[in-house]
N, C-alpha and C positions, 0 to 999 in steps of 0.2 A: 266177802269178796264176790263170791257167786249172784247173792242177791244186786251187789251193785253194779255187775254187769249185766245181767237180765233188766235192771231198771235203765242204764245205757240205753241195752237195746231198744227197748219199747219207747225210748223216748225219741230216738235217733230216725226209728219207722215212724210216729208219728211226725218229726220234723221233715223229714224225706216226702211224705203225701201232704202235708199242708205247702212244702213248695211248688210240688207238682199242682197242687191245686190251682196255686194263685199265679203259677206260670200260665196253666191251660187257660183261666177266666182271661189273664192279661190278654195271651192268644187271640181269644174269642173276640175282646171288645177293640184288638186291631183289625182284626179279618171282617168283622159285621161288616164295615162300611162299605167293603167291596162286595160281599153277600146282597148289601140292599140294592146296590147298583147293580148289580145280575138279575136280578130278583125283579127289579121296577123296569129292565128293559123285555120282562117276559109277562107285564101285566096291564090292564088296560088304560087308555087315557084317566078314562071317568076314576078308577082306583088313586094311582096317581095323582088325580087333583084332588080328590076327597082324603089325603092320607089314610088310604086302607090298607096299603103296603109295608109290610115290616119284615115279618121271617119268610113269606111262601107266595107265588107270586099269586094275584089275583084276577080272578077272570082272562085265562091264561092266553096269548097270545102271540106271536111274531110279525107283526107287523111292523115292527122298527127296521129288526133286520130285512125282509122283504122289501121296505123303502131303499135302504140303505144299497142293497145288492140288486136293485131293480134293472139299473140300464146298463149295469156291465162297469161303469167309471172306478167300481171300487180296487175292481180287480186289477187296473189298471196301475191303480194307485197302489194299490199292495205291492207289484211285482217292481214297482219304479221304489219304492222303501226298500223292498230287500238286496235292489241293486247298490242302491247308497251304500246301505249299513252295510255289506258285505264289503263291496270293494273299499268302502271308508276304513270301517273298522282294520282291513289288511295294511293300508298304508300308513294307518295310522301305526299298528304294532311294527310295521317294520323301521321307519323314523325312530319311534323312540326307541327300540332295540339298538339298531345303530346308533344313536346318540348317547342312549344308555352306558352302553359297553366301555367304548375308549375310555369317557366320563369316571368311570370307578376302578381305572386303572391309575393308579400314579406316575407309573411313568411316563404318561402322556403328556410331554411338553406343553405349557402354557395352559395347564390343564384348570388353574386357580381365575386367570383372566376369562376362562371360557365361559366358567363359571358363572363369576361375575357379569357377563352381558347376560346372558343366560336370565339368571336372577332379574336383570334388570327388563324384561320383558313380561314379568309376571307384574312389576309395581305401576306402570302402563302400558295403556294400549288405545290403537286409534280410535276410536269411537265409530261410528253408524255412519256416518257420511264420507269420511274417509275412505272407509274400507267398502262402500259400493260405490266409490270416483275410482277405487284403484281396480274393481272388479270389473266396470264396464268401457273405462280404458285399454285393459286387457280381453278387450271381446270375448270374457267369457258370462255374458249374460244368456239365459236361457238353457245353459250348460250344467252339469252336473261338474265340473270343475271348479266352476264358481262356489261351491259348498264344499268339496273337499281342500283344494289349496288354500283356502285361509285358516284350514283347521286339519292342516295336517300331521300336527303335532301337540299334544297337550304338556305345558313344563311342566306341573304337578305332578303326574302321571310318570315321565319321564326321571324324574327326581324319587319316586317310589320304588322305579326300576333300579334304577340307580343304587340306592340303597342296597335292593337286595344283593345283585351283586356284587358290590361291596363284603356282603357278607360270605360270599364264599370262601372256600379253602387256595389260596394261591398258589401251594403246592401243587392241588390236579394241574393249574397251566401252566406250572413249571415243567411238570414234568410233562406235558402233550409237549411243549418248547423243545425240551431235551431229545425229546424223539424225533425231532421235526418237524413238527406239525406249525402249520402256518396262522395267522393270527385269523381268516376263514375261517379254515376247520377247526378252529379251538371254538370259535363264536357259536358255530352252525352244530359242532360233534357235542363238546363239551359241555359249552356254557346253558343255551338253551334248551337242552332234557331238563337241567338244572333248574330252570328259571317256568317248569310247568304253571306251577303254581302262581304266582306275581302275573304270567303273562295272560292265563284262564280270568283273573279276576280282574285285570285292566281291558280285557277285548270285550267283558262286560260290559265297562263303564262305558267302554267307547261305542260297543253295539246299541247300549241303551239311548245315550247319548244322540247317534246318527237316527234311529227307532223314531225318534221324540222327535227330532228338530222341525220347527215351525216357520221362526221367522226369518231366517236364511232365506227360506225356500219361499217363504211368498216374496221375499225384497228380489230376488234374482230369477225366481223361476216363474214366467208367466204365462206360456204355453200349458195349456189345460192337460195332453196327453202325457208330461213329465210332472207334474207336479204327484207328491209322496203322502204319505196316506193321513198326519196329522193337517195338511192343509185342506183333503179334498174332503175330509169328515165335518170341518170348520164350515166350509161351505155349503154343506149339504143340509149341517142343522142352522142356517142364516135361510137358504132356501123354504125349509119349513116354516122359519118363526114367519117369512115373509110371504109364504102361502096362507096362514094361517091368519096374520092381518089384512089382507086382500078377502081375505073369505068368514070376517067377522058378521055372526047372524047368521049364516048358512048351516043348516043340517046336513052335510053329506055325511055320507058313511068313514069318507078319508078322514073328516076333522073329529067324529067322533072315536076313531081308533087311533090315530095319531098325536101327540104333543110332543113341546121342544122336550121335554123331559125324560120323554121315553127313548127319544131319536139321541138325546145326550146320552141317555146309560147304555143304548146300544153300541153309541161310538165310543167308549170309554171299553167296553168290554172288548171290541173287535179291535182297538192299537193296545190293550193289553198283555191279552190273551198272547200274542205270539212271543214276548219276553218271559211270563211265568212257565212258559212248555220249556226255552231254555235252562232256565235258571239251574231246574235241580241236575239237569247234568252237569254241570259246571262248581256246585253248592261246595263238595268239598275242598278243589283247587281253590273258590274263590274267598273261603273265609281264610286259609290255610297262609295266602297270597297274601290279601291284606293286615292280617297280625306280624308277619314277618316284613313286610315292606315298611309298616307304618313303625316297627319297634326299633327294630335295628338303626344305627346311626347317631 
């Protein structure tokens, strides 16, 4: 008996370090690809185009970012991305919270029909022309309105909330009811301390979401000093590729330290970077958030 529990163990530690093992390699060879892309925006053209770049960067450099932050537009661009995604990401969790709610109550009269339309707004939707006739009808072109009102709600999202929800104890809003408390303060006391989780991991999606978006923002947004930081990155390395064919033959110094390639890993890193600095404060609520939202139901 002794001996087959000591052979147990020894086997159990070797299966324990061969997962770890093959977890860290898996690790590895997802994380590389952003490592190269750090990596090639801190090394030189000529490396770069000779493929001499792989783990460390070569013949070390900043000349991307220097391009990149030269006249000031980036910053401009940043600070108009973090206006979206913030006020985005707010109306967006307050909508679906509100929709949320009533939604995974029962006793919400006509609450199977609401549903139902509900639903039927996820199986279509108007297309690209439609929806910039309806946006510049509404004079909001050039506006940051224009980007938020046709996306101020995600059903998926709200349907997750919903869920959770769902899953709660009926009794605590029984008994907030019993006390008095109004269907407010059960939302605002009760419900959402409850609802940390689900709402950490959805202001994610939605922050990521507003972070990223592109082509919204170039069909509506055409004033240079509003436009958000994945549009004006787009533009900047189209400026390069078309500096760089105006100046085919030429030896300056610019075209030997710059390529689109370096100007792309640099703008890859600079719209990344501010999402991975969030994430891990959020890491816990947000796995926590979507096992329970996606199980339940």
């Amino acid at each position: 008996m002794i001996t087959y529990k000591k052979s147990r163990s020894v086997w159990s530690r070797v299966g324990t370090a061969a997962n770890y093992t093959l977890l860290g390699f898996l690790s590895l060879l997802a994380l590389y690809p952003f490592w190269y892309v750090i990596v090639s925006s801190f090394s030189s053209s000529r490396a770069i185009t000779a493929g001499e770049v792989s783990l460390w960067p070569i013949e070390f450099n900043a000349e991307a970012y220097l391009r990149l932050f030269d006249d000031g537009q980036l910053f401009v661009a940043m600070w108009n991305t973090i206006v979206v995604t913030v006020v985005g990401t707010l109306l967006n969790m307050a909508l679906t919270t509100l929709a949320a709610y009533p939604l995974s109550r029962k006793r919400l009269m006509g609450r199977n029909l609401l549903l139902m339309f509900i639903i039927f707004t996820m199986l279509f939707i108007s297309g690209v022309i439609p929806n910039f006739i309806l946006v510049k009808s509404l004079g909001l072109m050039d506006s940051y309105w224009s980007l938020w009102l046709p996306a101020l709600i995600s059903t998926y999202n709200m349907f997750v909330m919903k869920t959770f929800m769902e899953g709660l104890p009926e009794e605590i809003e029984e008994s907030a009811a019993i006390d008095g408390a109004g269907d407010w303060r059960i939302l605002v006391q009760i419900i959402l301390p409850l609802c940390k989780p689900i709402m950490a991991a959805l202001s994610l999606f939605y922050a990521v979401g507003w972070w990223n978006s592109y082509f919204n923002v170039l069909l509506y947004i055409t004033e240079s000093t509003r436009q958000t930081l994945t549009l004006k990155l787009y533009q900047m390395i189209l400026q390069v590729n078309q500096s760089l064919l105006n100046n085919v033959g030429s030896e300056g110094v610019e075209q030997v330290m710059l390529t689109p390639e370096g100007i792309k890993a640099a703008a890859i890193v600079i719209a990344v970077t501010p999402i991975l600095v969030v994430y891990p404060f959020l890491q816990k609520h947000f796995v926590k958030g979507v096992l329970i939202g996606s199980v339940k139901g």
